[in-house]
C-alpha positions in Angstrom: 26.9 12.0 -8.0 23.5 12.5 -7.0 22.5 15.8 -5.3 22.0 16.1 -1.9 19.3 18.2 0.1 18.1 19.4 3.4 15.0 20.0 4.2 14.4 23.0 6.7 13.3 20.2 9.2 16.5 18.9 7.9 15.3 15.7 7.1 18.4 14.8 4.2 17.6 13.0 1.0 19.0 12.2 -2.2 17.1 13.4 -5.0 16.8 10.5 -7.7 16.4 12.3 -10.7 13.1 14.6 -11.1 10.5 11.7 -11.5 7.5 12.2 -9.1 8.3 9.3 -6.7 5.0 8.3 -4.9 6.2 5.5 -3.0 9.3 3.9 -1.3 10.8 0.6 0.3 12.0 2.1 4.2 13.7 -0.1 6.5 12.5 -0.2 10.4 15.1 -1.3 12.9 16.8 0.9 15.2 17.8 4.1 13.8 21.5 3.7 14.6 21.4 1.0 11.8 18.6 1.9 9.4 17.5 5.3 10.2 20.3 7.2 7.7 18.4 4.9 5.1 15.0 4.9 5.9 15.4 8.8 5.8 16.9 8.8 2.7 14.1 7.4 0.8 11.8 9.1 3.1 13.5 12.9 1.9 13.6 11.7 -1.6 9.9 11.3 -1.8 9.3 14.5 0.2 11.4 16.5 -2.3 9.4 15.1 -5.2 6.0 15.6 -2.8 6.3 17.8 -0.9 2.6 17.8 0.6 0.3 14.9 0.6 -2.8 14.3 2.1 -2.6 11.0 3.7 1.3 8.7 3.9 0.1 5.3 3.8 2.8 2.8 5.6 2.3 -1.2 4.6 4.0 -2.8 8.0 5.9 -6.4 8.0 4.5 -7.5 10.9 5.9 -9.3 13.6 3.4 -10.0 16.3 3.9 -14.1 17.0 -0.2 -14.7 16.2 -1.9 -15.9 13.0 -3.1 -13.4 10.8 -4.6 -14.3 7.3 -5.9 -10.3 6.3 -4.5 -6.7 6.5 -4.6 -5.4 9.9 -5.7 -1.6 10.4 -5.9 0.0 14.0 -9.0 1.4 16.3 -7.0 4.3 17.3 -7.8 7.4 15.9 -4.4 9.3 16.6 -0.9 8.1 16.8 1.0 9.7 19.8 4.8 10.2 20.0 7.3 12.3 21.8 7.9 14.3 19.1 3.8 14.8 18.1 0.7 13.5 17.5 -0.1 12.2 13.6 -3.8 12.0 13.0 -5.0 8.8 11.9 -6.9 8.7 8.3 -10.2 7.6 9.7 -12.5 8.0 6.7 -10.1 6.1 4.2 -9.5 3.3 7.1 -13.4 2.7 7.7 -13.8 2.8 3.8 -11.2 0.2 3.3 -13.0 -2.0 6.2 -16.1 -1.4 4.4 -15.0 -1.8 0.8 -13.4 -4.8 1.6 -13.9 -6.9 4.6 -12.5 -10.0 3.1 -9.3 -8.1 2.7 -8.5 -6.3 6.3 -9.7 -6.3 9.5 -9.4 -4.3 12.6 -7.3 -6.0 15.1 -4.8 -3.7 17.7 -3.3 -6.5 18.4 -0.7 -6.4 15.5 -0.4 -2.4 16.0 0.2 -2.1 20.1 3.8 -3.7 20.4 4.8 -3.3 16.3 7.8 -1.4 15.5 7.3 -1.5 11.6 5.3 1.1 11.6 6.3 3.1 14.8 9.7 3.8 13.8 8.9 5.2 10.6 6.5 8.2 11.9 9.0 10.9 13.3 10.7 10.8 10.2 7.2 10.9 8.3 6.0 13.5 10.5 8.8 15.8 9.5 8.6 15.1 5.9 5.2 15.6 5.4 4.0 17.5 8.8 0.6 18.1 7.9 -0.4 14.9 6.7 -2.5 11.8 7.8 -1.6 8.4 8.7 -2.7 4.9 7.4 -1.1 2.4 9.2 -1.7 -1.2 7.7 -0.1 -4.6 9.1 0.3 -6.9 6.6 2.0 -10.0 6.3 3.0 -12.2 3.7 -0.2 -13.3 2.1 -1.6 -13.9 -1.1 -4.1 -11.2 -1.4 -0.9 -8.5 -1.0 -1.0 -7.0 -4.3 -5.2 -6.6 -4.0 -5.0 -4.6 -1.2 -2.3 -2.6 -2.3 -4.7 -2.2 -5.4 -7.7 -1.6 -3.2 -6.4 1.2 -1.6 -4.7 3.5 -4.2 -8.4 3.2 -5.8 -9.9 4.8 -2.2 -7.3 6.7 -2.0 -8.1 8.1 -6.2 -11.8 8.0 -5.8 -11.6 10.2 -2.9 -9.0 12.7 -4.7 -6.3 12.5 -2.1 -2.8 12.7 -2.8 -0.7 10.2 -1.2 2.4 8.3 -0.7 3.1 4.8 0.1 5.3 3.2 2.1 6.7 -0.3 2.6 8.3 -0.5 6.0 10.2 -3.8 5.9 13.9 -4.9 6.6 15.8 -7.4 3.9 17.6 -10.8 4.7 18.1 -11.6 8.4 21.1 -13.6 8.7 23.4 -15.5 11.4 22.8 -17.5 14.4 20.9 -15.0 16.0 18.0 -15.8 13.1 18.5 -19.3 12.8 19.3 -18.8 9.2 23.2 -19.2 8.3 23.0 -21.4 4.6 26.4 -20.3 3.8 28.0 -20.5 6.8 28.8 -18.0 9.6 31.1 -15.3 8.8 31.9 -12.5 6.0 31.2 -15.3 2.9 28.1 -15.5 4.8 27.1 -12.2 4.9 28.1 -11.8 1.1 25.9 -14.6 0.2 23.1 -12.6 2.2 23.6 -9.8 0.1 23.8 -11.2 -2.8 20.2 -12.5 -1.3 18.7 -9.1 -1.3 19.9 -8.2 -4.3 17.7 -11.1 -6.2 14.6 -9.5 -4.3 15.7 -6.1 -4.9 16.0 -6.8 -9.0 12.2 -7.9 -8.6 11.5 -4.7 -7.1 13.3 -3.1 -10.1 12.1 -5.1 -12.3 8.5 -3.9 -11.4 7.2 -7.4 -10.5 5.2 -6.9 -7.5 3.6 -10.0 -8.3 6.7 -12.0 -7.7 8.0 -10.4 -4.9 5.7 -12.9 -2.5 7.6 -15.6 -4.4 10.8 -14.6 -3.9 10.4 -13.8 -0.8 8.7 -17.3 0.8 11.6 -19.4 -1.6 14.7 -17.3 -0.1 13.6 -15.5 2.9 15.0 -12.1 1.8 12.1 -9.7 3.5 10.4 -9.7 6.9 7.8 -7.2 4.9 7.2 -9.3 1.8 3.4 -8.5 1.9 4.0 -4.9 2.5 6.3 -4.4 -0.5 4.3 -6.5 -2.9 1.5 -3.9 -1.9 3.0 -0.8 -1.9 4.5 -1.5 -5.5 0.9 -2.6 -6.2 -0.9 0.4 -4.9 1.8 2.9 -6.6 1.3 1.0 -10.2 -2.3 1.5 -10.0 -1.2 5.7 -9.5 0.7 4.9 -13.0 4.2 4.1 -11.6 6.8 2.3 -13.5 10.1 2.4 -12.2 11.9 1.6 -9.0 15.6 2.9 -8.1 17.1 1.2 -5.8 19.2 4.6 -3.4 21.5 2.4 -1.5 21.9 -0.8 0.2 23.7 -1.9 3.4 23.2 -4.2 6.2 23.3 -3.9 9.9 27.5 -5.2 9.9 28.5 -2.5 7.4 26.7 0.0 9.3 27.9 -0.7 12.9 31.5 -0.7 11.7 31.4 3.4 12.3 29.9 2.9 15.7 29.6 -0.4 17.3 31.9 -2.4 15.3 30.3 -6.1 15.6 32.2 -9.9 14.8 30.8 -10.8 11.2 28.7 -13.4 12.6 25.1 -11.8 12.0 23.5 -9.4 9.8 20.3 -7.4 8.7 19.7 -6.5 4.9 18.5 -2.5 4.5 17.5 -0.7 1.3 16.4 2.7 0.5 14.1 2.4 -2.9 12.0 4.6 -4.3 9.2 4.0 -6.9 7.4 6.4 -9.6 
């Protein structure tokens, strides 16, 4: 069994062996489902780095309006109850600059996004002295090149970092409009089962297929933002993925909220190095 930690925030994590993980898949919906995984993964990478310079967080996004590039934000501070996190203002405007046909600014994908949002109080008591680069990306193409583009700002400027994907797995039910197997527990097996083909791509090391598997079988809200993180952490010389566990929004709520096995959310804790 792995071992466990605490941190003296007493943000717990599982400790994965004693690679340096540098990046990590982190799912976003409300904590009562995913935030025990999301935390996970979060504490694992703090235990392996345990200060960083700048967290970067790739963002599903799901703001109803086209967008065909990254998406940073204006702001230069991120306010929450529990803190402020300072934006990473010289890596953003170098990323705008570096590559304009890659991201833009836009607030609009930032202002009512969760993806992101939910991720910083846990970030902020991993890593409390670090900046923040939030990026909204969807499921496009030029993923993997901006995941690229900025690990190389990120090395030319020395920083250390981490990288996060922030994106939830299959959606499934009635509630989605996506039920292929039928409502029900074979349903929500079959939805597993679904995340686990995206999941062995993300094992596998394939960031390049992730976009694939994703548009054929609808496993990721964040498609983009894995296949960039995984991207951005290969170019810092990762190799491996570990997948720290895997649930979904049913299997959760049984402890809680028990819910009728009619609908379903995919989450997964992974880690890469």
């Amino acid at each position: 069994m792995a071992a466990r930690f605490v941190r003296p925030s007493g943000l717990v994590g599982t400790v994965a062996g004693t690679k340096p993980w540098m990046g990590a898949i982190v799912p976003h919906a409300g904590w009562i489902c995913s935030g025990a995984i999301a935390g996970e993964a979060i504490g694992t990478l703090a235990k392996s780095q345990p200060e960083v310079d700048v967290v970067i967080v790739f963002g599903a996004v799901h703001t109803p309006l086209p967008l065909r590039v990254a998406a940073l934000a204006s702001n230069s501070v991120w306010r929450l109850p529990g803190g402020d996190s300072a934006i990473a203002e010289t890596l953003a405007g170098k990323l705008e600059t570096d590559a304009p046909e890659l991201v833009t600014v836009d607030d609009r994908f930032h202002v009512q996004e969760h993806a992101v949002e939910v991720e910083i109080p846990l970030v902020q008591q991993a890593w409390p002295n670090a900046t923040l680069l939030p990026i909204e990306l969807p499921l496009i193409d030029t993923a993997i090149e901006i995941g690229k583009q900025t690990a190389a700002l990120v090395q030319a400027a020395k920083l250390s970092a981490v990288y996060l994907a922030s994106s939830d797995l299959t959606h499934y039910g009635p509630n989605y409009q996506f039920a292929p197997a039928g409502v029900g527990i074979a349903g929500l097996n079959w939805a597993k089962d679904n995340d686990r083909r995206l999941l062995s791509v993300v094992t596998d090391m394939q960031p390049e297929n992730v976009l694939t598997e994703v548009r054929q079988h609808l496993s990721a809200c964040g498609g983009g933002a894995i296949a960039a993180m995984m991207a951005a952490c290969r170019e810092h010389g990762a190799s491996e993925a570990k997948v720290l566990r895997h649930q979904n929004s049913f299997e959760v709520l049984q402890n809680v909220a028990p819910q009728r096995p009619d609908n379903a959310v995919g989450y997964a804790g992974v880690v890469i190095g």
